[in-house]
C-alpha positions in Angstrom: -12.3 11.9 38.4 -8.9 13.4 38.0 -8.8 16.5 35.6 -6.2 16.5 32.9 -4.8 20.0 32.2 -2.6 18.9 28.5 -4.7 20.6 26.2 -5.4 17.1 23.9 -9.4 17.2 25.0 -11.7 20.0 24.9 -12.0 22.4 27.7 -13.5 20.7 30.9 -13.1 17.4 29.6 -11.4 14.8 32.5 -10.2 11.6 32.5 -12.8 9.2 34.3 -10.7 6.6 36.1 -12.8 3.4 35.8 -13.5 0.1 36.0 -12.2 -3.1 33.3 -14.8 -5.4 34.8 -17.5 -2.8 33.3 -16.2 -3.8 29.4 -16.5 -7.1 28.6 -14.1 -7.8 26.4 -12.7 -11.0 25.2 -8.8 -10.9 25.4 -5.9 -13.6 25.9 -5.8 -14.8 29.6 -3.3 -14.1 32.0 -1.1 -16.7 31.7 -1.2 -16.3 28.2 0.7 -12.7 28.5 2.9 -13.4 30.9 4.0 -16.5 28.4 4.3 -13.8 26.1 6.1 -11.6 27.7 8.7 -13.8 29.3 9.6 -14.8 25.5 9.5 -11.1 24.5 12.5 -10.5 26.8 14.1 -13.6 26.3 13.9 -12.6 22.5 15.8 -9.0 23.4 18.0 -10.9 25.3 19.0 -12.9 22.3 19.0 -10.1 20.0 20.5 -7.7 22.5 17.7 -5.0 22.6 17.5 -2.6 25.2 14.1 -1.9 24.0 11.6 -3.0 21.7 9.5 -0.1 19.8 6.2 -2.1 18.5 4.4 -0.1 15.7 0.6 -0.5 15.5 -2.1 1.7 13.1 -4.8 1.4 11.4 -4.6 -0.8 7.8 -4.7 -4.5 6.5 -8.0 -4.8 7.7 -7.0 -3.9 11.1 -3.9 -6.5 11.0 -1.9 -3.4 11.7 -2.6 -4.0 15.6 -1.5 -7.4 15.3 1.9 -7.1 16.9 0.6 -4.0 19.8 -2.4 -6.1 20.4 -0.3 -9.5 20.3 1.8 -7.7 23.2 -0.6 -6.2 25.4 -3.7 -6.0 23.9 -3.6 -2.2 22.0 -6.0 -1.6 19.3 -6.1 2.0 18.5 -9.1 3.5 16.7 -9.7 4.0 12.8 -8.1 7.1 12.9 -4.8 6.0 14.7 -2.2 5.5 11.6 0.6 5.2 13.8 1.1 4.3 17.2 4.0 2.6 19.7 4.1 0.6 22.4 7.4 0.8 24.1 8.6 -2.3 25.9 11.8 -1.8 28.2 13.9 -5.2 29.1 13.2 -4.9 32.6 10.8 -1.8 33.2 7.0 -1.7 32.1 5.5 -1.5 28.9 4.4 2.0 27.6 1.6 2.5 25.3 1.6 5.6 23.2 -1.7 6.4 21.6 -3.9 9.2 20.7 -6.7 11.1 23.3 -9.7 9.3 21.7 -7.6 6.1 22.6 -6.0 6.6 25.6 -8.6 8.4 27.8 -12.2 7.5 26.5 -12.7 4.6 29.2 -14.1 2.0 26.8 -11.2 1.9 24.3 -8.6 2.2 27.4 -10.1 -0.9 29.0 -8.4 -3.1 26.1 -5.4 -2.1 27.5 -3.6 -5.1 29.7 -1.0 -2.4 31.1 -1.4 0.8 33.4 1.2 3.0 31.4 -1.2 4.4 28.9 -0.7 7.7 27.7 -2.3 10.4 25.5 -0.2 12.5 23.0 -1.5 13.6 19.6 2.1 12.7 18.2 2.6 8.8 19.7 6.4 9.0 18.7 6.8 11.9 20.3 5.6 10.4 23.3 7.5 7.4 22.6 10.8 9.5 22.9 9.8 10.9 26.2 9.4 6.8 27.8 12.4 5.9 26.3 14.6 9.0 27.9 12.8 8.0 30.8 14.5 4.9 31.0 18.0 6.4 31.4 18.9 5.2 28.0 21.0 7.5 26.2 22.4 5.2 23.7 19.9 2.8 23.5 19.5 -0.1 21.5 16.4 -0.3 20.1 14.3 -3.3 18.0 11.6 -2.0 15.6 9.1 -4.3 15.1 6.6 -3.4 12.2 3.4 -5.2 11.0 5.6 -7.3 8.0 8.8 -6.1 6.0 6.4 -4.3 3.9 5.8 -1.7 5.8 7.2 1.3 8.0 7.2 3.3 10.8 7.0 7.1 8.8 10.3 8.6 8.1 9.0 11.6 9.9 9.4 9.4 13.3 12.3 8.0 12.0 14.2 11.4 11.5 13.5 12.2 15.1 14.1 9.1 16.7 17.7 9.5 15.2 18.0 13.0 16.1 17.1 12.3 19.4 19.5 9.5 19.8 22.3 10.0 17.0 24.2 7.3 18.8 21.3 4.7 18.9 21.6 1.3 17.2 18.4 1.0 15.8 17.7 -2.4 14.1 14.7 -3.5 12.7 13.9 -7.2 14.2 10.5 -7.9 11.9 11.6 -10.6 10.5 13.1 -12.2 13.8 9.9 -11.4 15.7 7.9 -13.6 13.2 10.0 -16.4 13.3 11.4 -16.9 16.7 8.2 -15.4 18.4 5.3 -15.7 16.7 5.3 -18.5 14.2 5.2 -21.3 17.2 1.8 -20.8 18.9 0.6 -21.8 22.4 -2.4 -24.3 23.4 -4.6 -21.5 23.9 -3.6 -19.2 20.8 -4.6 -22.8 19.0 -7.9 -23.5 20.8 -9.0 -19.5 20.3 -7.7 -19.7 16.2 -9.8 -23.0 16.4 -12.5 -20.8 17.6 -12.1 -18.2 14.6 -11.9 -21.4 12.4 -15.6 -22.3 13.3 -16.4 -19.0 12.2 -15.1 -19.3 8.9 -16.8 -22.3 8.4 -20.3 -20.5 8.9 -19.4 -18.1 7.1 -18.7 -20.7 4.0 -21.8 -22.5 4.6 -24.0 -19.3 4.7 -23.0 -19.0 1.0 -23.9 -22.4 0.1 -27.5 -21.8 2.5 -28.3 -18.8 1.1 -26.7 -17.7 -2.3 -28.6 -18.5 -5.6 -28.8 -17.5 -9.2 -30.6 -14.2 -9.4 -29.4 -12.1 -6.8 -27.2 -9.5 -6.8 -23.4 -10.2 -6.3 -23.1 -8.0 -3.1 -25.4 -10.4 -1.6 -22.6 -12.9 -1.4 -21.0 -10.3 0.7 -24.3 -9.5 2.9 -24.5 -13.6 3.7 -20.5 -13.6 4.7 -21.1 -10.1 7.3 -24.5 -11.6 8.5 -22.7 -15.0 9.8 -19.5 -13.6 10.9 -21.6 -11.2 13.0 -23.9 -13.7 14.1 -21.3 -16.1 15.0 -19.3 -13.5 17.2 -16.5 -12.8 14.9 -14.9 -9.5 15.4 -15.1 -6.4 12.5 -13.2 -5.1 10.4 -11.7 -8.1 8.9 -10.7 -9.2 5.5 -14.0 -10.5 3.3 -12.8 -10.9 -0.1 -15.3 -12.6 -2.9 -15.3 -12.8 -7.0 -18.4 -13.9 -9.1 -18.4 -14.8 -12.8 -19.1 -16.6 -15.5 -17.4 -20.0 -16.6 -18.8 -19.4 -20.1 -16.6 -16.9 -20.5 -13.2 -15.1 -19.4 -13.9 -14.8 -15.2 -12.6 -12.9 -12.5 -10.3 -15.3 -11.1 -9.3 -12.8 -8.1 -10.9 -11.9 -5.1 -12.4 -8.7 -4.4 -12.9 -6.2 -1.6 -16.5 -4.7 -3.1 -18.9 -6.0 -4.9 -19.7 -5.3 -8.7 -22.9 -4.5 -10.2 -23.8 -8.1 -11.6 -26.5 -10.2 -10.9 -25.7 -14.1 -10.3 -26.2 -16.3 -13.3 -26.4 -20.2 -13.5 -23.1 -21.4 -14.8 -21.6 -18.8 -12.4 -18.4 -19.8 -10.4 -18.0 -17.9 -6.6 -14.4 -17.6 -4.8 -14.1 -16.4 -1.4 -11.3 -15.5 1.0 -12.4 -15.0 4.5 -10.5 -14.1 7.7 -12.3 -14.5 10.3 -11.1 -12.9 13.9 -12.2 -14.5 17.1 -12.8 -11.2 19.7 -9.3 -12.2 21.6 -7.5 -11.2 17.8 -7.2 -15.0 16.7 -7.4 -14.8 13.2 -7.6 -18.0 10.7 -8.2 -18.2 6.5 -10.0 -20.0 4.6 -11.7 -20.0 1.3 -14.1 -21.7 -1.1 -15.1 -22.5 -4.6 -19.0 -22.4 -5.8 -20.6 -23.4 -9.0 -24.0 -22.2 -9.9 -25.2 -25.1 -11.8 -23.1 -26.4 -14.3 -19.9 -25.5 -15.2 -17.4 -26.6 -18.3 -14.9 -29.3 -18.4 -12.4 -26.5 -18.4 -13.3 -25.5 -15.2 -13.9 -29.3 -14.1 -10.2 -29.4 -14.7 -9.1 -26.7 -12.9 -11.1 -27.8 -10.0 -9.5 -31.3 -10.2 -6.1 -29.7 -9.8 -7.3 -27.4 -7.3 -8.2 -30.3 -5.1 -4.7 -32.3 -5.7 -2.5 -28.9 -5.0 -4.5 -28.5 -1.8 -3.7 -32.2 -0.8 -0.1 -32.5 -1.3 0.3 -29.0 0.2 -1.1 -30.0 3.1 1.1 -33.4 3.0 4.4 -31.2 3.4 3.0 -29.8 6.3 5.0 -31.9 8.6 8.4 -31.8 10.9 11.4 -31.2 9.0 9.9 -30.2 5.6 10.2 -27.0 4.3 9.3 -24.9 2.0 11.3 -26.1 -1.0 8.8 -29.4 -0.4 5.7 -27.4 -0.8 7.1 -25.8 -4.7 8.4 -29.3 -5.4 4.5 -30.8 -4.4 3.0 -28.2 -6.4 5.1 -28.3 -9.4 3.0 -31.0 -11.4 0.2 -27.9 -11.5 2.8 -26.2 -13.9 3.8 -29.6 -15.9 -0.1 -29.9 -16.5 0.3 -26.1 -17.9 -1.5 -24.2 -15.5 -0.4 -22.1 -12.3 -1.1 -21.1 -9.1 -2.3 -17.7 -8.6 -1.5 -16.9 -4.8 0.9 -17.8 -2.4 0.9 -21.5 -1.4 1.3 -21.2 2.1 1.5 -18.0 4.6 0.3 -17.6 8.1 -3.0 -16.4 9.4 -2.8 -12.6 10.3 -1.5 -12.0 6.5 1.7 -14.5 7.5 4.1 -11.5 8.4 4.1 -10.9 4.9 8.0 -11.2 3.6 9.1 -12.1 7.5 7.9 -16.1 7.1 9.8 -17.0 3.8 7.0 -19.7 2.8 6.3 -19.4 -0.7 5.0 -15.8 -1.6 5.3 -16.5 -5.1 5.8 -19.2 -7.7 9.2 -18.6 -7.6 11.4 -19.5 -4.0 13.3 -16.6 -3.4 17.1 -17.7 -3.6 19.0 -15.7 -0.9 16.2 -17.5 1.9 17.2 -20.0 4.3 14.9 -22.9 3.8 11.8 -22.5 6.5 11.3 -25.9 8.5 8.6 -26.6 9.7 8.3 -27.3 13.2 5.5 -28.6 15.4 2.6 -25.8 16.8 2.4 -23.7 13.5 -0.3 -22.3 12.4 -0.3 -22.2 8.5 -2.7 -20.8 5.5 -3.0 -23.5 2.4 -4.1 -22.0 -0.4 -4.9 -23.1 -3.5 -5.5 -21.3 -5.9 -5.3 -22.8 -9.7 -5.9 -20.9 -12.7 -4.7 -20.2 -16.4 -1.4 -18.0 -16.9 -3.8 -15.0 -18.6 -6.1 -15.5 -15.2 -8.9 -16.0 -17.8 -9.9 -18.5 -15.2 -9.5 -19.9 -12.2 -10.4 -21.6 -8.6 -9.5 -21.2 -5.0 -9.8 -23.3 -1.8 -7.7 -22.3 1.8 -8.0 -23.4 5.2 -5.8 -23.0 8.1 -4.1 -26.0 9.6 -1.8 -26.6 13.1 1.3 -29.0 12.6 1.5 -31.6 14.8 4.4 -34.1 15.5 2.9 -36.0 12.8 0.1 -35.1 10.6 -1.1 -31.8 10.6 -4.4 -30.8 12.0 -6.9 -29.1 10.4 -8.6 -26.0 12.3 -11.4 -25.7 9.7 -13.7 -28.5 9.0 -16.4 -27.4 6.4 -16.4 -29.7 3.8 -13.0 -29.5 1.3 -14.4 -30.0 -2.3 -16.0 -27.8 -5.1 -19.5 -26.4 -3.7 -22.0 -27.4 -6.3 -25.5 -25.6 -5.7 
């Protein structure tokens, strides 16, 4: 036991050094890091980066990590909103995190690097590696979750007063596509893995959901069969219940309202379910409670052809411009779709994977080809313009060099029950 004399724990507190072996958690192997780190500096090569300053926190249902935890396996806690790990071209990786983080031993044992240090500001701490390093007009890559969000400006001031000659550049969108988009063998056999999970999770509602229970029960049957399947918490659960009598709620929710399930009711999920290494997959499904109305039997017709010529553009050398023009005879019938047709897994690097976030393509984006070994999110999700009502059906599939695989296998149709 070493005794750590900072002042970030309470008097008498120590760092115990300690065994990984003890804490059995499920991570990427080896091979799979070093994979991943070889591309990493062959990516700052390209981009001529000195270093690359990886944001993680706590948000978007823990998707926040995904980049930190993608690198070398950091997950902060819930109370971490901002964190860094600094990776050097040639040195070792640094991770920045908070006390609770970097010393308690079960949380450290995530970490797949020795450089691990405690500091109740992480970009504080992230200026100290980087001066380390000798750098004193470094070039430096910001990678953030998606282009939606940011380091804080209150890191950003001091980075650049620390280093007013600094080129700092923000490589999100580069990271995504040159890094992260193609996925190794085993990142596809461990999403396959979270795949089998969403798949329980859709057939616990069709098991166990009836007319008369409350709504949040939908919810209780989606947490019980992730759990008992091993996926990993928090993660995003998203369901809507209503009626098809009348004007529904066409959008998926976080929490449950206080309703009670009624025949003629339709249910929409959206499920994410994380395999313990941080594979994460989509899917999504459609229920009907009984009967429904030819209104809806229409929109579930259309919901089942968008989902099958999506998935038909989903080979080498199409692009995203295929997937509007496939889903454009949803909008000649006079209806739309409601969500984004295609997007990765882990949110899709929201704005970084120029797929179609909207009904509209935006027009300044390069088409995005697709290419052998991606993992993509079909969704679709049909409805009325006034989203007076509406259905939704995803899954997550891997392109091939022909057809594209599909990592979920529950059955693709409207659940009748």
């Amino acid at each position: 036991m070493a005794e750590r004399s900072e002042g970030y724990l309470p008097s008498g507190s120590v760092f115990r050094d300690h065994d990984r072996a003890q804490y059995a958690y499920l991570r990427a192997s080896d091979a799979e890091f070093a994979r991943r780190w070889a591309a990493m500096r062959g990516f700052m090569d390209n981009q001529g980066l000195d270093v690359l300053l990886i944001a993680g926190g706590t948000g978007t249902w823990d998707r926040n990590w995904t980049n930190t935890r993608w690198a070398v396996n950091h997950i902060g806690c819930q109370l971490t909103n901002a964190t860094y790990v600094v990776f050097p071209r040639e040195a070792e990786p640094t991770v920045l995190d908070f006390p609770l983080v970097a010393w308690l031993p079960a949380r450290r044992a995530r970490e797949i690097v020795e450089d691990v240090r405690a500091t109740p500001e992480p970009h504080v701490g992230a200026i100290q590696r980087i001066n380390e390093l000798g750098l004193s007009q470094p070039r430096i890559g910001i990678v953030e979750t998606d282009l939606n969000t940011s380091i804080p400006s209150k890191h950003m001031d001091a980075f650049r007063a620390e280093w007013p000659s600094a080129q700092f550049c923000s490589v999100t969108r580069e990271w995504w596509r040159k890094l992260r988009t193609l996925r190794s063998a085993e990142e596809i056999a461990n999403m396959e893995r979270a795949a089998m999970i969403g798949d329980a999770m859709s057939e616990a509602v069709e098991d166990e959901i009836r007319p008369g229970m409350p709504e949040q029960a939908i919810f209780g049957a989606l947490y019980a069969a992730m759990a008992r399947e091993g996926g990993e918490t928090p993660t995003m659960v998203l369901v809507a219940s209503g009626s098809t009598l009348v004007a529904c709620d066409t959008f998926q929710r976080e929490r449950h309202m206080q309703r009670v399930l009624t025949r003629g009711d339709a249910i929409i999920t959206e499920l994410s379910p994380r395999y313990p290494d941080g594979s994460e997959i989509q899917t999504g499904r459609a229920y009907i409670l009984g009967g429904t109305t030819p209104a809806y039997e229409k929109i579930a017709e259309l919901m089942l052809e968008l989902y099958a010529r999506v998935v038909e553009q989903l080979r080498p050398g199409k692009t995203d411009v295929d997937v509007l023009a496939a889903a454009q005879f949803v909008k000649d019938a006079g209806y739309t779709w409601l969500s984004p047709l295609v997007h990765g897994p882990e949110g899709g690097g929201t704005g970084a994977l120029p797929i179609i976030a909207s009904s509209v393509r935006q027009a300044e984006a390069e088409p995005f080809v697709f290419k052998p070994n991606m993992a993509m999110v079909v969704q679709a999700h049909v409805g009325l313009h006034d989203n007076s009502a509406g259905l939704f059906m995803a899954d997550t599939w891997v392109t091939t060099d022909g057809d594209p695989r599909p990592l979920n296998r529950y059955r693709r149709e409207l659940i009748r029950m």
